[in-house]
mmJSON file of the N, C-alpha and C atoms, coordinates in Angstrom:
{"data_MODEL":{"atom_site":{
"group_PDB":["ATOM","ATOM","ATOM","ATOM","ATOM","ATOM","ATOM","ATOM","ATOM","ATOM","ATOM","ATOM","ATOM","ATOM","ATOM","ATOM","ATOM","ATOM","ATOM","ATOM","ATOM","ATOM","ATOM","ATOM","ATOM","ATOM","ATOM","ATOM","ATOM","ATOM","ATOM","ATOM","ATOM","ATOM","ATOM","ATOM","ATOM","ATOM","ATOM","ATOM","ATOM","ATOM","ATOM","ATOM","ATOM","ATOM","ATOM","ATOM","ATOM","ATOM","ATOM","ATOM","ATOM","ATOM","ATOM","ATOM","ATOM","ATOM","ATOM","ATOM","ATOM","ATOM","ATOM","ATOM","ATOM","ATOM","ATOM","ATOM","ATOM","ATOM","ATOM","ATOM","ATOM","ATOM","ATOM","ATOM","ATOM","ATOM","ATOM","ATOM","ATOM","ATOM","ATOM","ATOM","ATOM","ATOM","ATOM","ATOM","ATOM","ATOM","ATOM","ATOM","ATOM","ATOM","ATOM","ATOM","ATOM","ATOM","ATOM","ATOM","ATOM","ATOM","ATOM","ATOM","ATOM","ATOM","ATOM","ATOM","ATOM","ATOM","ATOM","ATOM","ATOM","ATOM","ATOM","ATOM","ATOM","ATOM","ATOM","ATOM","ATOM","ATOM","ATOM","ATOM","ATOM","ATOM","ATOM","ATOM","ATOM","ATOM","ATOM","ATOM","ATOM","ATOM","ATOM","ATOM","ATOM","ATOM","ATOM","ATOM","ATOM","ATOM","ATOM","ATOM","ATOM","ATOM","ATOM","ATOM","ATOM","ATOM","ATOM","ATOM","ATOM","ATOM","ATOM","ATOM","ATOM","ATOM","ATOM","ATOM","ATOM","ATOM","ATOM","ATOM","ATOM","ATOM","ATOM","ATOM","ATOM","ATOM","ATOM","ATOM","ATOM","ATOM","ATOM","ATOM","ATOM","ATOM","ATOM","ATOM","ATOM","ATOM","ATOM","ATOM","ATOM","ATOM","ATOM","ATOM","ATOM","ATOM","ATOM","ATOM","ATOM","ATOM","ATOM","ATOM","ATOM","ATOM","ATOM","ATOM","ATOM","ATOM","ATOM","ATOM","ATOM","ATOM","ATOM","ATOM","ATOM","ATOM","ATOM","ATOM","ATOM"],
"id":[1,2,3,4,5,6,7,8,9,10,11,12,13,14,15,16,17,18,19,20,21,22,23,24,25,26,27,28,29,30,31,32,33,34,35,36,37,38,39,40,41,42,43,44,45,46,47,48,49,50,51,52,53,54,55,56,57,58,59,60,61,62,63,64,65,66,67,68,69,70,71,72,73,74,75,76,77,78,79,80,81,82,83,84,85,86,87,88,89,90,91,92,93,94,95,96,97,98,99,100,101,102,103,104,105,106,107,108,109,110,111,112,113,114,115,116,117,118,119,120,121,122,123,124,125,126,127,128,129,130,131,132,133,134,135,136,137,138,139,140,141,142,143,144,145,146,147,148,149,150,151,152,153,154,155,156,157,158,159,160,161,162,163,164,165,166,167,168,169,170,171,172,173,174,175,176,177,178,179,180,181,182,183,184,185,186,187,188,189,190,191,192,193,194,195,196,197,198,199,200,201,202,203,204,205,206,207,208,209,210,211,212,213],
"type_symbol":["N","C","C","N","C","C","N","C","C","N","C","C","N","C","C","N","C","C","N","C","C","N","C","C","N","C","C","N","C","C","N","C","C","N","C","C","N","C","C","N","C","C","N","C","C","N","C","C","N","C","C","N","C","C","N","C","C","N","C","C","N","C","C","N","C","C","N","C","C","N","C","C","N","C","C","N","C","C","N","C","C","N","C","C","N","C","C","N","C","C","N","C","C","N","C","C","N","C","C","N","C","C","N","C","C","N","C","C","N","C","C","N","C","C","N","C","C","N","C","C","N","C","C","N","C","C","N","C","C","N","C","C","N","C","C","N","C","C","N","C","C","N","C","C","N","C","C","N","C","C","N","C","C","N","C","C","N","C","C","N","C","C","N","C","C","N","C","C","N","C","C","N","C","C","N","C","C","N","C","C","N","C","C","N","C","C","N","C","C","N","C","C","N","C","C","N","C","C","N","C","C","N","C","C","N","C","C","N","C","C","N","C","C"],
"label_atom_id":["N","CA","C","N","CA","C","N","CA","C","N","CA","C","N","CA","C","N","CA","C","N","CA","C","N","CA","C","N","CA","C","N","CA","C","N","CA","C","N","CA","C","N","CA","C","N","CA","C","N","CA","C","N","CA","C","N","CA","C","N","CA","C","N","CA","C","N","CA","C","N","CA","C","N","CA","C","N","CA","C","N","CA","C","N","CA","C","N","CA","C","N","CA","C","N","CA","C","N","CA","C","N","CA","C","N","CA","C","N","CA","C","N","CA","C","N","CA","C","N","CA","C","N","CA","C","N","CA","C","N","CA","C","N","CA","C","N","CA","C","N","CA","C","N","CA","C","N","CA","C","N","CA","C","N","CA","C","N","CA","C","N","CA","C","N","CA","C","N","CA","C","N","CA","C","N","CA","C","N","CA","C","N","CA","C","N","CA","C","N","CA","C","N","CA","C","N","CA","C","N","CA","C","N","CA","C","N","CA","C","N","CA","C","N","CA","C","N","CA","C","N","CA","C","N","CA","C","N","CA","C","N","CA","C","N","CA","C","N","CA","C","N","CA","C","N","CA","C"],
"label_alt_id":[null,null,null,null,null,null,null,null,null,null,null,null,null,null,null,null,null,null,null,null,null,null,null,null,null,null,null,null,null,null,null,null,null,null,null,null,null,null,null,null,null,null,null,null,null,null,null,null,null,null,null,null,null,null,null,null,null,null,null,null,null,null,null,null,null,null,null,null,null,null,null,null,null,null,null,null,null,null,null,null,null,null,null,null,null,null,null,null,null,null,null,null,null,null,null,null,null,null,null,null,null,null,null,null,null,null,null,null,null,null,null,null,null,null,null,null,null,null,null,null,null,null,null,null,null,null,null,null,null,null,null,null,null,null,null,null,null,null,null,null,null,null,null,null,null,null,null,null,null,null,null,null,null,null,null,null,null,null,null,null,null,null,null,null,null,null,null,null,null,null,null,null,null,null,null,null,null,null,null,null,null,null,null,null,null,null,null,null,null,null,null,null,null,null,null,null,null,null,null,null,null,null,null,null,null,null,null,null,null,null,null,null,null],
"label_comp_id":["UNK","UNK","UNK","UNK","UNK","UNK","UNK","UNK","UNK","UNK","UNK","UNK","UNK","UNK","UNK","UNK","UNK","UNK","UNK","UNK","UNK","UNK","UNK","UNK","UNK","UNK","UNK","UNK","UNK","UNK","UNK","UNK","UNK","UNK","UNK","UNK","UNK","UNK","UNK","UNK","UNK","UNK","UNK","UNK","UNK","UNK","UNK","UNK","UNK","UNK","UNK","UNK","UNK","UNK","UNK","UNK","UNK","UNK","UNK","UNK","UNK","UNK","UNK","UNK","UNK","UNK","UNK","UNK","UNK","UNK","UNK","UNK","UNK","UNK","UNK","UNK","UNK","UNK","UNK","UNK","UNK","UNK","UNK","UNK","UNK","UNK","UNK","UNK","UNK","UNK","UNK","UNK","UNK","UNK","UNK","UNK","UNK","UNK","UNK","UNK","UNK","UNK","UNK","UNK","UNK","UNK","UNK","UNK","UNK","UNK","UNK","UNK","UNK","UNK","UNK","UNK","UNK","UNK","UNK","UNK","UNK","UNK","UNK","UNK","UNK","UNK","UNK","UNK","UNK","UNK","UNK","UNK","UNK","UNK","UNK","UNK","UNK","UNK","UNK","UNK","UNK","UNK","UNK","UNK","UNK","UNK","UNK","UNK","UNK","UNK","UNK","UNK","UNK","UNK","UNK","UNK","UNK","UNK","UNK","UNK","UNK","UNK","UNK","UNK","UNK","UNK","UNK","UNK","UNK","UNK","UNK","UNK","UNK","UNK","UNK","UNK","UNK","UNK","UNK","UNK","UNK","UNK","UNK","UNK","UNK","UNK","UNK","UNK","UNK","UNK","UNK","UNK","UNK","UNK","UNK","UNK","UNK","UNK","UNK","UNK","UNK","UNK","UNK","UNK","UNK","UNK","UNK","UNK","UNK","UNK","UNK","UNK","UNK"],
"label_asym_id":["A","A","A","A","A","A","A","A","A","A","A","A","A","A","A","A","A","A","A","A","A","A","A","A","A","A","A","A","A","A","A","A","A","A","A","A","A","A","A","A","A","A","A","A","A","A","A","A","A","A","A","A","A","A","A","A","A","A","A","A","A","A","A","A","A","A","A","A","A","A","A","A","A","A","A","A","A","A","A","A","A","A","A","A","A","A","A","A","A","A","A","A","A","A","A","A","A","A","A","A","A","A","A","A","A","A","A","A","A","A","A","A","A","A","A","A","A","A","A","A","A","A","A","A","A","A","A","A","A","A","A","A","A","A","A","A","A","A","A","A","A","A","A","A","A","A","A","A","A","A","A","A","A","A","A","A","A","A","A","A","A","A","A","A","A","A","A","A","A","A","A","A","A","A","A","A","A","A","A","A","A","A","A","A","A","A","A","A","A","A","A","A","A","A","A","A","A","A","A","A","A","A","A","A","A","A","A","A","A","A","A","A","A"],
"label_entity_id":["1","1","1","1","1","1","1","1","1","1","1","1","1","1","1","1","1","1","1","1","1","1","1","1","1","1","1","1","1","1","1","1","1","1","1","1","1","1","1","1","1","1","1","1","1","1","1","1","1","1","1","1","1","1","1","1","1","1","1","1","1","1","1","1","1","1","1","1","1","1","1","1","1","1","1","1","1","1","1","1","1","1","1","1","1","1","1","1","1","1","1","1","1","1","1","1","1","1","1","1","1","1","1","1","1","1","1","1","1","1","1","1","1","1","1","1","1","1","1","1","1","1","1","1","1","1","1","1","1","1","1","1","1","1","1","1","1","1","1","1","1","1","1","1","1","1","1","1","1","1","1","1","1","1","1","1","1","1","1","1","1","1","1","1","1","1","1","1","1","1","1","1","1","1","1","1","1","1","1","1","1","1","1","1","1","1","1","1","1","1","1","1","1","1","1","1","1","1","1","1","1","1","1","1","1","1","1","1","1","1","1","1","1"],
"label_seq_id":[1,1,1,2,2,2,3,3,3,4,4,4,5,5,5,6,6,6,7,7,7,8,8,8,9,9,9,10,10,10,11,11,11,12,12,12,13,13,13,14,14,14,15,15,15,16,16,16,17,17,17,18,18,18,19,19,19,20,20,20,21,21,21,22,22,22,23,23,23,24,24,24,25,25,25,26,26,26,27,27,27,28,28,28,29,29,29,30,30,30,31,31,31,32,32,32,33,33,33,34,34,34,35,35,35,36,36,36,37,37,37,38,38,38,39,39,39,40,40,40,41,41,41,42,42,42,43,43,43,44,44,44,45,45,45,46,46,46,47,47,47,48,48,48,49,49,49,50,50,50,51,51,51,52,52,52,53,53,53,54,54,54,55,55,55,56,56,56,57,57,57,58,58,58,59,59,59,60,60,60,61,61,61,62,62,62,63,63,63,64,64,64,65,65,65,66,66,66,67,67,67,68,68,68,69,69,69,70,70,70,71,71,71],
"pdbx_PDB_ins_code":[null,null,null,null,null,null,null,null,null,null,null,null,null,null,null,null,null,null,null,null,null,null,null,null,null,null,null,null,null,null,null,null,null,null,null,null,null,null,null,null,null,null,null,null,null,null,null,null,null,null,null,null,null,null,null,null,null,null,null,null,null,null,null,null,null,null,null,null,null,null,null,null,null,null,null,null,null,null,null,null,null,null,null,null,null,null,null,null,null,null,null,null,null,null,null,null,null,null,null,null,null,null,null,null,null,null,null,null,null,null,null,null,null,null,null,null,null,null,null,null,null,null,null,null,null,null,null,null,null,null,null,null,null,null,null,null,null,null,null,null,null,null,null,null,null,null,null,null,null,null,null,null,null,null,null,null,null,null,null,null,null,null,null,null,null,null,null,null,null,null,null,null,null,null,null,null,null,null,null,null,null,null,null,null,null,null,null,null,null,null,null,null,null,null,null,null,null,null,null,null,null,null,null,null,null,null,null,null,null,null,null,null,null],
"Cartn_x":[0.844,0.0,0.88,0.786,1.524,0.963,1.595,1.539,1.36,0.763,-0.373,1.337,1.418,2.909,3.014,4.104,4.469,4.201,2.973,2.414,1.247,0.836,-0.232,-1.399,-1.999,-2.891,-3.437,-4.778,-5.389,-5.155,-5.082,-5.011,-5.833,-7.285,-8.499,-9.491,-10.72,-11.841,-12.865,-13.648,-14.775,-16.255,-16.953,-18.419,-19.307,-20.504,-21.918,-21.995,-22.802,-23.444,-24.966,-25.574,-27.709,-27.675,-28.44,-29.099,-28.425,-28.527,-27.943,-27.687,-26.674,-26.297,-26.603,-27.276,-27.151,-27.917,-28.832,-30.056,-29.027,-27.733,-26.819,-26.656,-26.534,-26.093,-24.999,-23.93,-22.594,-21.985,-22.308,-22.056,-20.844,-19.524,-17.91,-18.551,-17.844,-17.784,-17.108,-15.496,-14.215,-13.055,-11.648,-10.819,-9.485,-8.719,-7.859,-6.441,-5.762,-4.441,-3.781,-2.709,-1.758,-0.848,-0.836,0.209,1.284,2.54,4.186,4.01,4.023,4.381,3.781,2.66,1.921,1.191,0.541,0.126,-1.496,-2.014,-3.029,-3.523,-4.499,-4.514,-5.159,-4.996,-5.612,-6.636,-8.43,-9.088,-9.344,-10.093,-10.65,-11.462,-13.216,-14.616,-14.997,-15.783,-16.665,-18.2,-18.537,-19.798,-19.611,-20.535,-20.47,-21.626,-21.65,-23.085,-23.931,-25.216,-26.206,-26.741,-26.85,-27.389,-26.726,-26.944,-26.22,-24.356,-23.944,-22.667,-21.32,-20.39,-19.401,-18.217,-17.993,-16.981,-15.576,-14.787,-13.25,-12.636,-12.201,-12.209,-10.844,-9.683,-8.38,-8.777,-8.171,-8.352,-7.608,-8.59,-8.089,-7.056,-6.536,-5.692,-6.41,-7.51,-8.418,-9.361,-9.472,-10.093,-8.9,-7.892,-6.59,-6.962,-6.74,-7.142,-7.487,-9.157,-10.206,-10.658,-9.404,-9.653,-10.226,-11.124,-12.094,-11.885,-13.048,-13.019,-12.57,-12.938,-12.556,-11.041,-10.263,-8.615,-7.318],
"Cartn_y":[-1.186,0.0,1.237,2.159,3.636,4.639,5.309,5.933,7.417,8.298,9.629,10.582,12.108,12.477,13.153,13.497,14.11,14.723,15.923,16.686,16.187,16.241,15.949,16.596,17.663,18.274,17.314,17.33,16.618,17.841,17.408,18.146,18.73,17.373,17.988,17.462,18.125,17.944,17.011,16.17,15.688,16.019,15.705,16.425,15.271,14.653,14.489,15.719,15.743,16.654,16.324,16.861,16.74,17.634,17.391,18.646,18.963,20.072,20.6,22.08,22.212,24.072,25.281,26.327,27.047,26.39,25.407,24.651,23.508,23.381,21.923,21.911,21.39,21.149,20.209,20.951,20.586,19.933,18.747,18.679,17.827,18.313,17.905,16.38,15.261,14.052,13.426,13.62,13.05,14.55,13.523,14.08,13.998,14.005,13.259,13.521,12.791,12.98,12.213,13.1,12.311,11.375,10.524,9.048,9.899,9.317,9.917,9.211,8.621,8.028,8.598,9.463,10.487,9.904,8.726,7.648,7.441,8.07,7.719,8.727,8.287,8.995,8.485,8.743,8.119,8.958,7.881,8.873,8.345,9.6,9.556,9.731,8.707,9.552,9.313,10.744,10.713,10.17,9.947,9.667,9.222,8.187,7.451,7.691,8.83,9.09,7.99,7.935,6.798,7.325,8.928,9.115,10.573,10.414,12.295,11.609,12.503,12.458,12.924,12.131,12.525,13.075,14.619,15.224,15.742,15.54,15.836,17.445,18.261,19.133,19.361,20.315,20.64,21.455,21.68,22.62,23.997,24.996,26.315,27.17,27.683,28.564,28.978,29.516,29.706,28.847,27.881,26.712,26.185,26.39,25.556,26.213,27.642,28.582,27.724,27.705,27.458,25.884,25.523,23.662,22.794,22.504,21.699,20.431,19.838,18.576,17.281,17.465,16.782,17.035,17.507,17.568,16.546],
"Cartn_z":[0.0,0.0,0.0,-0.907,-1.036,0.182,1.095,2.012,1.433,2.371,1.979,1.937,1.965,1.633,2.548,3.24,4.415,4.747,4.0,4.351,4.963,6.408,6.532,6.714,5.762,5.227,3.993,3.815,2.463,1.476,0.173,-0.927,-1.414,-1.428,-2.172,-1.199,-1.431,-0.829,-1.306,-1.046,-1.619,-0.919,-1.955,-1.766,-2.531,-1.459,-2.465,-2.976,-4.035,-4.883,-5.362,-4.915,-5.006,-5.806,-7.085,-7.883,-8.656,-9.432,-10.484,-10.435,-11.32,-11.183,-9.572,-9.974,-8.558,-7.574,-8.006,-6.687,-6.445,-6.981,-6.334,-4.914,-3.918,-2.332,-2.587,-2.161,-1.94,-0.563,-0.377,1.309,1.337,1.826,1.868,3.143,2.613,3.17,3.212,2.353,2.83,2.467,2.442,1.981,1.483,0.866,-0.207,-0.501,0.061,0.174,-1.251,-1.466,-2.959,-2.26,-3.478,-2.276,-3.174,-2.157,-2.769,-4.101,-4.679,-5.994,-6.881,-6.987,-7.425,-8.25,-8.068,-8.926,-8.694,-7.184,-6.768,-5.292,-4.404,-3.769,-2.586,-1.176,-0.109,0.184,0.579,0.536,2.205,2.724,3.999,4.704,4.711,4.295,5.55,5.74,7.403,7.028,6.093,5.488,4.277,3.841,2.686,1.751,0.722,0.491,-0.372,-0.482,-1.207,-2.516,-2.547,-3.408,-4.204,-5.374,-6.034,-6.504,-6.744,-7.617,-6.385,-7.048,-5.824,-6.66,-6.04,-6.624,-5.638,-6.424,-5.836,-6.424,-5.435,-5.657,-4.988,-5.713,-5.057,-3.862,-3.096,-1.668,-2.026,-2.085,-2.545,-1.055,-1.695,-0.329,0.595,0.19,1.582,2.184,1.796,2.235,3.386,2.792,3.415,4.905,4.985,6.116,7.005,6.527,7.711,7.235,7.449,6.982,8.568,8.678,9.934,9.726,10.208,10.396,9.421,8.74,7.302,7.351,8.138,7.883,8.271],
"occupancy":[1.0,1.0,1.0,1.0,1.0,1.0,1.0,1.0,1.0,1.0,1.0,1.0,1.0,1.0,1.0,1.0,1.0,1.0,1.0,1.0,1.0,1.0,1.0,1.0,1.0,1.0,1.0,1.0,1.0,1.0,1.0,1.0,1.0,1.0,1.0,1.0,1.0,1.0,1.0,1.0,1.0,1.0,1.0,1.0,1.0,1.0,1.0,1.0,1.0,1.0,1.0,1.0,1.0,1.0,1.0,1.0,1.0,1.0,1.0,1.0,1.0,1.0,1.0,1.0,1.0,1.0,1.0,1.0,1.0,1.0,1.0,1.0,1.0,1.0,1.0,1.0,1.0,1.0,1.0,1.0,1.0,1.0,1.0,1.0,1.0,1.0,1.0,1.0,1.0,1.0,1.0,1.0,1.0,1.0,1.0,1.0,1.0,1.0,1.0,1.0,1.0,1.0,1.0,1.0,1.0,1.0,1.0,1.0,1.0,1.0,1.0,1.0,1.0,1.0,1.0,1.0,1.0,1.0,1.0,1.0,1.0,1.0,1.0,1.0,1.0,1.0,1.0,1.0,1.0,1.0,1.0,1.0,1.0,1.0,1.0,1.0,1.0,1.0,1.0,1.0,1.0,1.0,1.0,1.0,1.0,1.0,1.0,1.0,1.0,1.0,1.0,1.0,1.0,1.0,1.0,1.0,1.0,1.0,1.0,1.0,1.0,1.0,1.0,1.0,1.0,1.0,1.0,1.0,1.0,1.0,1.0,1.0,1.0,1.0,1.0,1.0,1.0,1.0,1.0,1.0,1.0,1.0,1.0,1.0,1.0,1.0,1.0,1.0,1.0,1.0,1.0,1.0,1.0,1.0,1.0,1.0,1.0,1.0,1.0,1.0,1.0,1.0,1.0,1.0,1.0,1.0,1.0,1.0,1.0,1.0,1.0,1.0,1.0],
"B_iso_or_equiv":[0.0,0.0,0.0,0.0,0.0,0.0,0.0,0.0,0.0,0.0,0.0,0.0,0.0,0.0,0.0,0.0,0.0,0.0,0.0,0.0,0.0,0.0,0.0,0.0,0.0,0.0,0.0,0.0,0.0,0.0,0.0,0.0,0.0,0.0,0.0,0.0,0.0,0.0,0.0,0.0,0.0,0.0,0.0,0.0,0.0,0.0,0.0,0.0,0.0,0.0,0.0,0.0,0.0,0.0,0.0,0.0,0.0,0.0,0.0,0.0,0.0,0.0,0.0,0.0,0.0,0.0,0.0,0.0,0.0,0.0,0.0,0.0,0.0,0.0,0.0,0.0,0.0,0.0,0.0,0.0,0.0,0.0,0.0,0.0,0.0,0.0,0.0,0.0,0.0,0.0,0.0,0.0,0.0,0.0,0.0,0.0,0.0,0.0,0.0,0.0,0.0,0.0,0.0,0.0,0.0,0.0,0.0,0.0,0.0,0.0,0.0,0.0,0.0,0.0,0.0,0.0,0.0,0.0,0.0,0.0,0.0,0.0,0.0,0.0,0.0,0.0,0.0,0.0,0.0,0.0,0.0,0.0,0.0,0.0,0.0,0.0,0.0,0.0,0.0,0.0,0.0,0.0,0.0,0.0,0.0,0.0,0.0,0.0,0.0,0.0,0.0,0.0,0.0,0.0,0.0,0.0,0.0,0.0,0.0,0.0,0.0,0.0,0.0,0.0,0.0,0.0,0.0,0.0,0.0,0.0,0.0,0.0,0.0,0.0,0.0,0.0,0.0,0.0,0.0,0.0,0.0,0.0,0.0,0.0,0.0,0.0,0.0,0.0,0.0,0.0,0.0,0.0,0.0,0.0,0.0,0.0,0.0,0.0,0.0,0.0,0.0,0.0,0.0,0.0,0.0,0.0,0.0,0.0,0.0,0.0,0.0,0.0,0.0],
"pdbx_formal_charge":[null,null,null,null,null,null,null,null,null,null,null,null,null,null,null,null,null,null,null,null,null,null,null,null,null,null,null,null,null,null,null,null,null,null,null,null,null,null,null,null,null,null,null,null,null,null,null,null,null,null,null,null,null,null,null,null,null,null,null,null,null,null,null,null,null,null,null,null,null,null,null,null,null,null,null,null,null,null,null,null,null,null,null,null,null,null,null,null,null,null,null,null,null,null,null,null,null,null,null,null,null,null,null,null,null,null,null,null,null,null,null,null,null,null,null,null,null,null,null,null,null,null,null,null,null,null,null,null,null,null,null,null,null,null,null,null,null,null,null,null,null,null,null,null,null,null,null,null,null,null,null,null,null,null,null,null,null,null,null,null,null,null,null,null,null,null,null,null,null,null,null,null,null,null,null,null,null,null,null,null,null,null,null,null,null,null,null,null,null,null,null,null,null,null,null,null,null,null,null,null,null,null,null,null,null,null,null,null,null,null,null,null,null],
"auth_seq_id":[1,1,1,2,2,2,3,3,3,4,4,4,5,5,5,6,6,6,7,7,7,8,8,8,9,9,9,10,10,10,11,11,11,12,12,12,13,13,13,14,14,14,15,15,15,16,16,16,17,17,17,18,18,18,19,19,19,20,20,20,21,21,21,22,22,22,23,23,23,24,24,24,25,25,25,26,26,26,27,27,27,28,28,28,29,29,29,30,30,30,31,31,31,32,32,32,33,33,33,34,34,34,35,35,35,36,36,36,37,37,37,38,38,38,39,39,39,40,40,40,41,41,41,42,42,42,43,43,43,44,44,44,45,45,45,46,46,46,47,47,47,48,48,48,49,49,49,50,50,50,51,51,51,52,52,52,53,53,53,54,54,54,55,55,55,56,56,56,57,57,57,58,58,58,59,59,59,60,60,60,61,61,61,62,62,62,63,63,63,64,64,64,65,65,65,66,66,66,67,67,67,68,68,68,69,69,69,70,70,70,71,71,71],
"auth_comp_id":["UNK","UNK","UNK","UNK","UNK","UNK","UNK","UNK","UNK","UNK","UNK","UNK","UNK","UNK","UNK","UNK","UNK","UNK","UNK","UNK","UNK","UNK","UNK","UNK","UNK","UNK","UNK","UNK","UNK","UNK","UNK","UNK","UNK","UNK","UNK","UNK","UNK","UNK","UNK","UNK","UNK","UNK","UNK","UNK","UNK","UNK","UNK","UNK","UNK","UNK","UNK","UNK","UNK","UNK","UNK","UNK","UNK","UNK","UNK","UNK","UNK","UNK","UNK","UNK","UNK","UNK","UNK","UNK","UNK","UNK","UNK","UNK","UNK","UNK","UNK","UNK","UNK","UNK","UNK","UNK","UNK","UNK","UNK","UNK","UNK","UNK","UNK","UNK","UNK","UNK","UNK","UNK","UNK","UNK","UNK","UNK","UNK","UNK","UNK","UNK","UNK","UNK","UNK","UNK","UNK","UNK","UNK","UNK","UNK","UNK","UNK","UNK","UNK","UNK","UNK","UNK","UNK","UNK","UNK","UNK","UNK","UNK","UNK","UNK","UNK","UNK","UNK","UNK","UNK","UNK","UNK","UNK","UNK","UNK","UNK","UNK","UNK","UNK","UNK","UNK","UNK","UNK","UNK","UNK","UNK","UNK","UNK","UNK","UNK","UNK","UNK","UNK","UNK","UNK","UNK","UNK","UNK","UNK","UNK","UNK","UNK","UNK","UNK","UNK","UNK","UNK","UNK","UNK","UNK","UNK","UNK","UNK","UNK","UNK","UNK","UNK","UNK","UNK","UNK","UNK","UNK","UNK","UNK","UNK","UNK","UNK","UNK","UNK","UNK","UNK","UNK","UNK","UNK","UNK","UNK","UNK","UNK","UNK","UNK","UNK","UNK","UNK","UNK","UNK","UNK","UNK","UNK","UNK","UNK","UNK","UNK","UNK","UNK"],
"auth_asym_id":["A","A","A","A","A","A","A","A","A","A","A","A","A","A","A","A","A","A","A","A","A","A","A","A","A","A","A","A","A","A","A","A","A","A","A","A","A","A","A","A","A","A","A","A","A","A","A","A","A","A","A","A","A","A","A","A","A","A","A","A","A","A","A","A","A","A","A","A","A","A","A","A","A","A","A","A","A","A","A","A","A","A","A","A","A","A","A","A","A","A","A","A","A","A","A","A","A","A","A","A","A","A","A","A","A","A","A","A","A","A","A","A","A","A","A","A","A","A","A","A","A","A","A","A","A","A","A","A","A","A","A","A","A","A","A","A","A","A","A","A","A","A","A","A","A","A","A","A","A","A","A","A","A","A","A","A","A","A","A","A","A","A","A","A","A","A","A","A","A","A","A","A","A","A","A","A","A","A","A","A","A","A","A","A","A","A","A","A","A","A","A","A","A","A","A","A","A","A","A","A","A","A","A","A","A","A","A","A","A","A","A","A","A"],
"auth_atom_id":["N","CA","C","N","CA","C","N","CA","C","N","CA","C","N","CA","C","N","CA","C","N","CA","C","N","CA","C","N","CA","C","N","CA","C","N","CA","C","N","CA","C","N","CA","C","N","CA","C","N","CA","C","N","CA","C","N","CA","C","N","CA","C","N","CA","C","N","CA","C","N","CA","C","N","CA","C","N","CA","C","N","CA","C","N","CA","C","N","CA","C","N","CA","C","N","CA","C","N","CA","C","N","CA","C","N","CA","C","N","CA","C","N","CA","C","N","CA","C","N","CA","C","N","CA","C","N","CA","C","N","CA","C","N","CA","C","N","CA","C","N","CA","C","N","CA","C","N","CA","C","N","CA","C","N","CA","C","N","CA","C","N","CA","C","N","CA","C","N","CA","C","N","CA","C","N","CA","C","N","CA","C","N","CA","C","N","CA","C","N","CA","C","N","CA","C","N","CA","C","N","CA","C","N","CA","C","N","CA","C","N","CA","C","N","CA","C","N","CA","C","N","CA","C","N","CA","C","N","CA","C","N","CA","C","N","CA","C","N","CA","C","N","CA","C","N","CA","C"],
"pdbx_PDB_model_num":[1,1,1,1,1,1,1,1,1,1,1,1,1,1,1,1,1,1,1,1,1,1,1,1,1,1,1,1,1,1,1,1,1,1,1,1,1,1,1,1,1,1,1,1,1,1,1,1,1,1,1,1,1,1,1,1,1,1,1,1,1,1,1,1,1,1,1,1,1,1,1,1,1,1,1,1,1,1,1,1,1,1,1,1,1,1,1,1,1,1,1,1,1,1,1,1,1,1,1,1,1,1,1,1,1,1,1,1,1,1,1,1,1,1,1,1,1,1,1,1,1,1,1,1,1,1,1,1,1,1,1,1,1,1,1,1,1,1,1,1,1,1,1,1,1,1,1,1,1,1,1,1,1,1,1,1,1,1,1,1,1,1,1,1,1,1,1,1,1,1,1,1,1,1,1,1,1,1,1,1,1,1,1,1,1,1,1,1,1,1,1,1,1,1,1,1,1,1,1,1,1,1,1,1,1,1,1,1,1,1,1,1,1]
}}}
């Protein structure tokens, strides 16, 4: 198994996604570290969603800021 990278901050965020365009609900439910080999990525979910689309999203500088639970 490839190990997450020394940084231990996640990279990107994940989100169910319900709906479409401005009526979408975005609710963050894991979070995603790059393995060193840069080949793949370790994920880390507080919730496993059932329904809607699941999107991965890089972690913007200010997200980084006020990075919570999911960190």
């Amino acid at each position: 198994m490839t190990t997450q990278t020394e940084n231990n901050r996640p990279t990107h965020r994940i989100y169910a996604v319900n709906g479409n365009g401005d009526d979408a609900i975005w609710t963050p439910v894991a979070a995603a570290w790059a393995n060193r080999d840069g080949k793949g990525f370790t994920l880390k979910f507080e919730a496993i969603p059932v329904t809607g689309r699941i999107v991965m999203r890089e972690i913007s500088s200010k997200e980084a800021e006020n990075q919570g639970a999911l960190a």
